[in-house]
N, CA, C and O of each residue as an XYZ file, in Angstrom:
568
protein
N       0.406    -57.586      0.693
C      -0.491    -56.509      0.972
C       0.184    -55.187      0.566
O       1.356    -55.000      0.894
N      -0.537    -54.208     -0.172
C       0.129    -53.301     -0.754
C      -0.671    -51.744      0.371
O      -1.749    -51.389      0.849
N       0.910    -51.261      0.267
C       0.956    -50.070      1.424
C       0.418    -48.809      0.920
O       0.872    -48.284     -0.097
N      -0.886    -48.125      1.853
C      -1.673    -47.189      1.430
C      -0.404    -46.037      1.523
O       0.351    -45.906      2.486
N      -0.385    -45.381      0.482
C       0.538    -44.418      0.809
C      -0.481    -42.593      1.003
O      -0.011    -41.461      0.883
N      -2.023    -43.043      1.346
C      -2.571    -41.748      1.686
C      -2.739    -41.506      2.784
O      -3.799    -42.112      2.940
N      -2.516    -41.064      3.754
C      -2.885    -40.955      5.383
C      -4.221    -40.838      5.504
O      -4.990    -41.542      6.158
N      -4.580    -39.338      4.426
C      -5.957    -38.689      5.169
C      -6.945    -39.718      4.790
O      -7.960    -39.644      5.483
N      -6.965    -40.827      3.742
C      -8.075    -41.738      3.723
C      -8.226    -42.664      4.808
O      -9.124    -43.507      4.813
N      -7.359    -42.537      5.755
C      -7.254    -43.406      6.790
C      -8.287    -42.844      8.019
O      -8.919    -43.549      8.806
N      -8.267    -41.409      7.947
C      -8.858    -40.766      8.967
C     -10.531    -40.876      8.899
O     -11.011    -41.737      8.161
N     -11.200    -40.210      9.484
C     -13.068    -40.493      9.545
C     -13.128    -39.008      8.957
O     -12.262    -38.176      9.226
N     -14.289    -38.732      8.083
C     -14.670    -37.745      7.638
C     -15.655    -36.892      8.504
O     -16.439    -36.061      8.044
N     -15.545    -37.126      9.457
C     -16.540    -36.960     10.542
C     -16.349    -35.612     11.600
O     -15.894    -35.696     12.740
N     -16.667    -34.751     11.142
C     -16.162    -33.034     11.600
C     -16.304    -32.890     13.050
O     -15.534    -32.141     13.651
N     -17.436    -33.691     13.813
C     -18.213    -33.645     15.059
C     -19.352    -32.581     14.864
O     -20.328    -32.411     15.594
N     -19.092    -32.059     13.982
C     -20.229    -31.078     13.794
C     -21.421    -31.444     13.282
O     -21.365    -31.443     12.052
N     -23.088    -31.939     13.949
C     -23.996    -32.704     13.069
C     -25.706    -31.815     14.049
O     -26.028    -31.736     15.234
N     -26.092    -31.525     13.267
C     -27.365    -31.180     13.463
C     -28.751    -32.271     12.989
O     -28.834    -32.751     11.859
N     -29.661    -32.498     13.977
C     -31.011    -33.222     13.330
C     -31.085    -32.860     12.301
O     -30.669    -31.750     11.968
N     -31.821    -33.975     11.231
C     -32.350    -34.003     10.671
C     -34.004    -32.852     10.113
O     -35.115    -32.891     10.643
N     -33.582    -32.015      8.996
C     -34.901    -30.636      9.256
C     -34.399    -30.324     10.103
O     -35.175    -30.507     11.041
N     -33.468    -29.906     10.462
C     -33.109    -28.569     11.905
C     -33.933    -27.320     11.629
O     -34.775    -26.751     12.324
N     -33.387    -27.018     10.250
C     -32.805    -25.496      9.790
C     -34.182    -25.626      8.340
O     -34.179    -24.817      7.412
N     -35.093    -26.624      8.432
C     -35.684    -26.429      7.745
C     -36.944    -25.604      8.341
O     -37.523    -25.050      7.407
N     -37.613    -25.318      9.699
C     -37.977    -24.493     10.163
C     -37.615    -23.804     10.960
O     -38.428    -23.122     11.584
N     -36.072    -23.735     11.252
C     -35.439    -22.642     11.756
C     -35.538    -21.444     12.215
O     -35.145    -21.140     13.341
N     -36.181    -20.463     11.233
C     -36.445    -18.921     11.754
C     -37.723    -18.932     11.917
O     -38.097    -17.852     12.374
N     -38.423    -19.545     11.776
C     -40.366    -20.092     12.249
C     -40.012    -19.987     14.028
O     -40.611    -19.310     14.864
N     -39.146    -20.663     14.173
C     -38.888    -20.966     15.485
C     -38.194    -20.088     16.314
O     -38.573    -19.859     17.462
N     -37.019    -19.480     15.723
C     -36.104    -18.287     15.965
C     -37.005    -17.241     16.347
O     -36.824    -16.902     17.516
N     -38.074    -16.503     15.652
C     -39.113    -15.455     15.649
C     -40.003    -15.887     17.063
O     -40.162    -15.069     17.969
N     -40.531    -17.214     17.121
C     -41.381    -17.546     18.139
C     -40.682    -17.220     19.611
O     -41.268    -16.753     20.588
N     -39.417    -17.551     19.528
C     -38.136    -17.446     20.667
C     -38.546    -16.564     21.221
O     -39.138    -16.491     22.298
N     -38.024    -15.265     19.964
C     -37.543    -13.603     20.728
C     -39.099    -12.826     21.216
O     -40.141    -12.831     20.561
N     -38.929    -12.373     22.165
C     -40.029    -11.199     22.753
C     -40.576    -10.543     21.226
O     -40.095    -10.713     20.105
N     -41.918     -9.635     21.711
C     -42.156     -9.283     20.394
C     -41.677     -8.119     20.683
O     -41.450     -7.705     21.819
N     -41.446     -7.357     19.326
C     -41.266     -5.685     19.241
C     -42.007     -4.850     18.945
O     -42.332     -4.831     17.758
N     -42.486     -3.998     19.692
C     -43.220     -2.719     19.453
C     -43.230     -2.018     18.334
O     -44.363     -1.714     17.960
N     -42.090     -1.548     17.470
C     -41.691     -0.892     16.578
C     -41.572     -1.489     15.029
O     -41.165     -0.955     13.998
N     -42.225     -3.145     15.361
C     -42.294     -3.409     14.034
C     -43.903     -3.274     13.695
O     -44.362     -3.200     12.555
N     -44.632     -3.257     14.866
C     -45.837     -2.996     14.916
C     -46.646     -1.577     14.215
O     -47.775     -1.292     13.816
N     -45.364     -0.944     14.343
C     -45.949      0.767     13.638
C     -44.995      0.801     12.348
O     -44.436      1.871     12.108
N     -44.769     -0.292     11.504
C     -44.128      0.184     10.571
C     -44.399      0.536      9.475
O     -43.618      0.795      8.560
N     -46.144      0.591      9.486
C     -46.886      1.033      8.513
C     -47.281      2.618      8.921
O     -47.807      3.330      8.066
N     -47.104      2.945      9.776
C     -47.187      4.311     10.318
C     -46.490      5.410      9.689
O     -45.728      4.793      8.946
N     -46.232      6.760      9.485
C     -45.916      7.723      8.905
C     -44.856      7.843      9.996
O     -45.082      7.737     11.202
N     -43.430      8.126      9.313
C     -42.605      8.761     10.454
C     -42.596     10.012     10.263
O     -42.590     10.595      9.178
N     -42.595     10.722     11.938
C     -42.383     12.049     12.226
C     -41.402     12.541     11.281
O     -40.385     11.947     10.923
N     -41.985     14.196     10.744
C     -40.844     15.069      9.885
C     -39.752     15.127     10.546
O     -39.765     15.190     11.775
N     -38.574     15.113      9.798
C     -37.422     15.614     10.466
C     -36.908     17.408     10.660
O     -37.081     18.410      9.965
N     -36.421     17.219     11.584
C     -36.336     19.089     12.026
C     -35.270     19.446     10.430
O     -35.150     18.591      9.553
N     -34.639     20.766     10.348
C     -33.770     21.516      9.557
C     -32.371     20.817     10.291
O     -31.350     20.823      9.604
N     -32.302     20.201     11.703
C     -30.610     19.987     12.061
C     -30.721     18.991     11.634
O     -29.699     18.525     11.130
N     -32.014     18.122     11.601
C     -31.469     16.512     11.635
C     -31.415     16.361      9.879
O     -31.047     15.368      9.251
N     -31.807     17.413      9.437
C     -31.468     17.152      7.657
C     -30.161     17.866      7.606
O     -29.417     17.054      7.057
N     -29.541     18.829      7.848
C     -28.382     19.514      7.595
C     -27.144     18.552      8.519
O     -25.971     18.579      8.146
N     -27.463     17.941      9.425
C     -26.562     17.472     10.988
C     -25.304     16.600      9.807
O     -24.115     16.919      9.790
N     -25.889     15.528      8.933
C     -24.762     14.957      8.514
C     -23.560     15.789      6.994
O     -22.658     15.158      6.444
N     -23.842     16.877      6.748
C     -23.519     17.515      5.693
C     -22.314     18.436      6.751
O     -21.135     18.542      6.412
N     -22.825     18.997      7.945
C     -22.257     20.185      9.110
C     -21.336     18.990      9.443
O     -20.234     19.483      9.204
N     -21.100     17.666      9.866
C     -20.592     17.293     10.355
C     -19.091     17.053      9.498
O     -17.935     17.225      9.885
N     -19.679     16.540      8.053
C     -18.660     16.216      7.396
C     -17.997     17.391      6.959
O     -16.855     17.235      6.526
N     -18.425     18.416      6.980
C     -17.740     19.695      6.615
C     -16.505     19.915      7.725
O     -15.299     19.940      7.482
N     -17.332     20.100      9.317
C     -16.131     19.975     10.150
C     -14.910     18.845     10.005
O     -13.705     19.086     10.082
N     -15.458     17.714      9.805
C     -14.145     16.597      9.736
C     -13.025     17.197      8.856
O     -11.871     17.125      9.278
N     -13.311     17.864      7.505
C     -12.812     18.047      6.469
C     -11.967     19.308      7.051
O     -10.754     19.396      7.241
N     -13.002     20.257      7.272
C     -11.911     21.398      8.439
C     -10.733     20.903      8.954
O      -9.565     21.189      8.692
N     -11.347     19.903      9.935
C     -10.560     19.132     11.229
C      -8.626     18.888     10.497
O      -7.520     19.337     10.796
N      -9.157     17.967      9.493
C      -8.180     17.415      8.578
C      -7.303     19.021      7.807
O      -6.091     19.237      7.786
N      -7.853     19.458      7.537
C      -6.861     20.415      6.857
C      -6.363     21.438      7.839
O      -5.235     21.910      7.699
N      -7.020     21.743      8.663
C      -6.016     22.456      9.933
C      -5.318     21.507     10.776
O      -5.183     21.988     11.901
N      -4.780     20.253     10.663
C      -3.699     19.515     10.923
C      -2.932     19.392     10.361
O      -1.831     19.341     10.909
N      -3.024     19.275      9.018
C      -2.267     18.977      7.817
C      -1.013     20.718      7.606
O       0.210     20.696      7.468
N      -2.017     22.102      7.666
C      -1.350     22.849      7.483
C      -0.558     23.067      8.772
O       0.271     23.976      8.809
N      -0.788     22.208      9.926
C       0.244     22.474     11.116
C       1.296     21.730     10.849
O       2.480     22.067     10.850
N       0.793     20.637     10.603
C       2.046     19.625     10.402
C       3.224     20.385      9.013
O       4.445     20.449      8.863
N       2.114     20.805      8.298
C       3.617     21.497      7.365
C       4.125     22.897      8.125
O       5.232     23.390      7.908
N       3.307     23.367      8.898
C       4.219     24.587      9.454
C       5.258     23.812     10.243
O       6.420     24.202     10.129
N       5.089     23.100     10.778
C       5.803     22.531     11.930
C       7.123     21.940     10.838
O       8.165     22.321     11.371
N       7.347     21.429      9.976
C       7.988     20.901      9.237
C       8.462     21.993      8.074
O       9.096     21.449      7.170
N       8.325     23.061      7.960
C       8.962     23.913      6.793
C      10.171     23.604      7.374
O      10.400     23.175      8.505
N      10.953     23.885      6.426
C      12.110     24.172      6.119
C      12.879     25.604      6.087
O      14.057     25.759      6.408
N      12.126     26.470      5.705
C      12.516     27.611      5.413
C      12.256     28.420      6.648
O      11.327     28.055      7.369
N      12.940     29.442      6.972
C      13.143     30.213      8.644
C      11.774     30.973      8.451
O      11.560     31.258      7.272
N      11.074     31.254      9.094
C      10.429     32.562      9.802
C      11.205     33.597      9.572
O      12.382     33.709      9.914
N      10.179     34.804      8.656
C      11.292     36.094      8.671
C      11.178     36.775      9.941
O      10.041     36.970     10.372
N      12.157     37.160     10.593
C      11.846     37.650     11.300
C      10.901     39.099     12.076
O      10.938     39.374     13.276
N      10.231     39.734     11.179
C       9.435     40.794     10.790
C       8.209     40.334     10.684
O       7.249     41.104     10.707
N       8.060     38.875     10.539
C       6.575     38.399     10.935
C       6.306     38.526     12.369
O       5.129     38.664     12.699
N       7.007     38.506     13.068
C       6.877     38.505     14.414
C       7.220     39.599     14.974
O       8.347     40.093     14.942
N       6.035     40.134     15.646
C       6.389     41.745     16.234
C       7.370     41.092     17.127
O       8.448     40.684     16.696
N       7.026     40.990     18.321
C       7.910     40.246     19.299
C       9.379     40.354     19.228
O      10.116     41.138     19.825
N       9.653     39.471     18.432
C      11.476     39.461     18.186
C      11.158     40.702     17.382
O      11.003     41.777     17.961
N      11.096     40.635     16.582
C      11.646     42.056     15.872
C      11.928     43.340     16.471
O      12.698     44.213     16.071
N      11.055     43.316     17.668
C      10.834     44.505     18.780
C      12.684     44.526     19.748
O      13.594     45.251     20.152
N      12.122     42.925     19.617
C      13.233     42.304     20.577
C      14.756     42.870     20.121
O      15.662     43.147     20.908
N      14.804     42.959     18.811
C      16.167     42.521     17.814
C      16.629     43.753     17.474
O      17.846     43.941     17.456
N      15.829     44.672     17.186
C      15.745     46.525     17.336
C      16.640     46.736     18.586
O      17.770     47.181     18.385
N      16.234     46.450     19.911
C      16.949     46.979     21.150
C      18.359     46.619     21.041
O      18.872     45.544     20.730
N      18.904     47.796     21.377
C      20.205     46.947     21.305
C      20.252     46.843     22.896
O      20.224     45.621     23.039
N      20.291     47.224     23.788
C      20.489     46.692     25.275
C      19.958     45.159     25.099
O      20.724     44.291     25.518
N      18.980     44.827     24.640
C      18.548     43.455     24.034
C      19.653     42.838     23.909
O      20.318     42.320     24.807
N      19.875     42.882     22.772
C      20.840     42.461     21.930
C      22.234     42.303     22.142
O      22.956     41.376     21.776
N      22.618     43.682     23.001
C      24.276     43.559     23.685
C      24.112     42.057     25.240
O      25.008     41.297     25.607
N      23.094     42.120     25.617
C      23.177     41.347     27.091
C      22.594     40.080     26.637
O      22.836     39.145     27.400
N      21.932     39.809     25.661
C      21.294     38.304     25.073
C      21.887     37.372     24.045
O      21.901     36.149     23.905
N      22.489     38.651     23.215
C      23.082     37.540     21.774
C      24.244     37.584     21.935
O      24.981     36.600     21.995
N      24.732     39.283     22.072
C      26.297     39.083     21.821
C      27.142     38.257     22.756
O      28.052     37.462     22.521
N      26.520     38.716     24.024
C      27.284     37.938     25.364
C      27.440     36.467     24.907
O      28.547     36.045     25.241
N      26.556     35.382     24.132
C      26.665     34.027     23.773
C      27.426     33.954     22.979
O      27.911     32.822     22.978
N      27.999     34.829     21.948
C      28.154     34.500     20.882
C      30.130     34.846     21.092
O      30.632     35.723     21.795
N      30.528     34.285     20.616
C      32.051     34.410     20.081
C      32.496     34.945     19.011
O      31.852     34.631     18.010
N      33.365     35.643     18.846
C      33.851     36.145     18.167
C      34.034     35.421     16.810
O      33.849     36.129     15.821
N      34.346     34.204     16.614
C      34.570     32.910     16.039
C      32.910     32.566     14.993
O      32.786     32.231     13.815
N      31.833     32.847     16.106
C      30.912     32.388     15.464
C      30.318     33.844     14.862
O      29.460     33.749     13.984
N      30.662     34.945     15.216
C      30.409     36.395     14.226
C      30.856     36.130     13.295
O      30.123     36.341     12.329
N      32.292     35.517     12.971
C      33.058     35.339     12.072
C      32.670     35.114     10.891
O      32.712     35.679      9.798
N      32.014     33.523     11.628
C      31.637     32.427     10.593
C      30.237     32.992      9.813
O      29.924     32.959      8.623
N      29.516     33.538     11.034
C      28.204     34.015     10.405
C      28.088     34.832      9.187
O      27.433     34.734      8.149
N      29.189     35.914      9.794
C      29.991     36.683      8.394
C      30.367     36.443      7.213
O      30.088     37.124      6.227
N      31.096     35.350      7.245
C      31.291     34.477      6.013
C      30.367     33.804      5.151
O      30.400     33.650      3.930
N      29.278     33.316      6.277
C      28.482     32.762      5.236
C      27.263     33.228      4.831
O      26.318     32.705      4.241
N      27.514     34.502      5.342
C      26.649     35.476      4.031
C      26.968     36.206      3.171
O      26.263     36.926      2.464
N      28.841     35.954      3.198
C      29.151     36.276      2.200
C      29.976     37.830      2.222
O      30.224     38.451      1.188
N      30.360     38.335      3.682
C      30.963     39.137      3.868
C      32.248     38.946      3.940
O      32.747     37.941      4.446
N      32.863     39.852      3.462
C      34.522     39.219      2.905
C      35.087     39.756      5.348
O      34.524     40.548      6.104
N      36.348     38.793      5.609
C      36.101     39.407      7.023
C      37.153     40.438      7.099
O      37.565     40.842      8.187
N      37.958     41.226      5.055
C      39.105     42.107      5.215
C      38.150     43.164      5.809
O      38.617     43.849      6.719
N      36.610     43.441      5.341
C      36.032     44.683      4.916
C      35.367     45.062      6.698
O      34.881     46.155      6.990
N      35.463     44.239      7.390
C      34.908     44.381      9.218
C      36.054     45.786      9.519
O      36.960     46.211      8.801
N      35.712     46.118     10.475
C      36.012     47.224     11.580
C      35.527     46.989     12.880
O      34.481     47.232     13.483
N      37.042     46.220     13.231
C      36.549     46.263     14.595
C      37.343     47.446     15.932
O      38.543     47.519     16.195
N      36.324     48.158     16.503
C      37.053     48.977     17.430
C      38.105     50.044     17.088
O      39.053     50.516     17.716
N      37.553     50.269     15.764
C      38.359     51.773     14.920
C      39.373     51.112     14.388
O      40.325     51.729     13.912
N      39.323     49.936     14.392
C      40.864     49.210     13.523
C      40.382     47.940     12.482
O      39.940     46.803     12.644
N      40.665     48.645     11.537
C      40.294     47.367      9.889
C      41.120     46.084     10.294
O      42.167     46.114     10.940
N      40.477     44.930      9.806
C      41.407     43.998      9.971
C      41.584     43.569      8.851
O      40.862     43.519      7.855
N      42.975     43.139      9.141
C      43.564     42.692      7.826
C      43.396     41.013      7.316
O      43.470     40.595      6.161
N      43.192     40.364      8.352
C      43.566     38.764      8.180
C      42.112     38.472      8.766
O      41.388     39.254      9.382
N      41.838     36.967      8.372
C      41.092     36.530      9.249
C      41.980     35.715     10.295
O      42.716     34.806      9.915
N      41.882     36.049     11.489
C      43.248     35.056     12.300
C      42.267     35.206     13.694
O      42.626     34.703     14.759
């Protein structure tokens, strides 16, 4: 006796899935008889009411706002993400702020170190022979 080497011919083709005979040959004859009737297919030879000026403009206003919506996020998200500083002169505020020097002596300098004037100095490029500090030039950076 020679050995089937196919499994699936072994199995039943048989899904469990089986409908009568003509089920589906009057199907929606029957489906229609089922459901309640509807009112509104009854007037579908009827004239529909004009539409107002919003309900013709409503989907044009809407998509305009979305489009708004989208580009005043977009330009936040890049403000929020520049790279480049805020001058400071855009902003009355600080600038008002940055003018005072009582401001300025009790807010910035008090934080700041001598060390980080220094550095700040440097990296804009101010040489630190050319400072005066306290009526006396300095000679070194030390």
């Amino acid at each position: 006796m020679k050995k089937d080497d196919n499994i699936l011919s072994k199995l039943p083709h048989h899904d469990g899935m089986t409908v009568p005979d003509g089920y589906f040959a009057d199907f929606s004859r029957r489906m229609a008889d089922a459901l309640p009737p509807r009112p509104e297919l009854a007037m579908m030879g009827a004239p529909e009411p004009p539409r107002t000026r919003w309900q013709q403009m409503r989907p044009y206003i809407y998509l305009a706002a979305m489009f708004a919506g989208v580009w005043c996020m977009l330009k936040m998200f890049t403000m929020l993400t520049s790279s480049s500083p805020m001058p400071l002169d855009a902003n009355p505020v600080i600038a008002e702020a940055i003018s005072n020097d009582t401001f300025v002596n009790e807010y910035v300098i008090s934080d700041l170190s001598q060390w980080d004037i220094y550095d700040d100095l440097m990296d804009d490029g101010i040489a630190p022979d050319s400072i005066t500090i306290f009526g006396n030039e300095t000679s070194s950076y030390e």
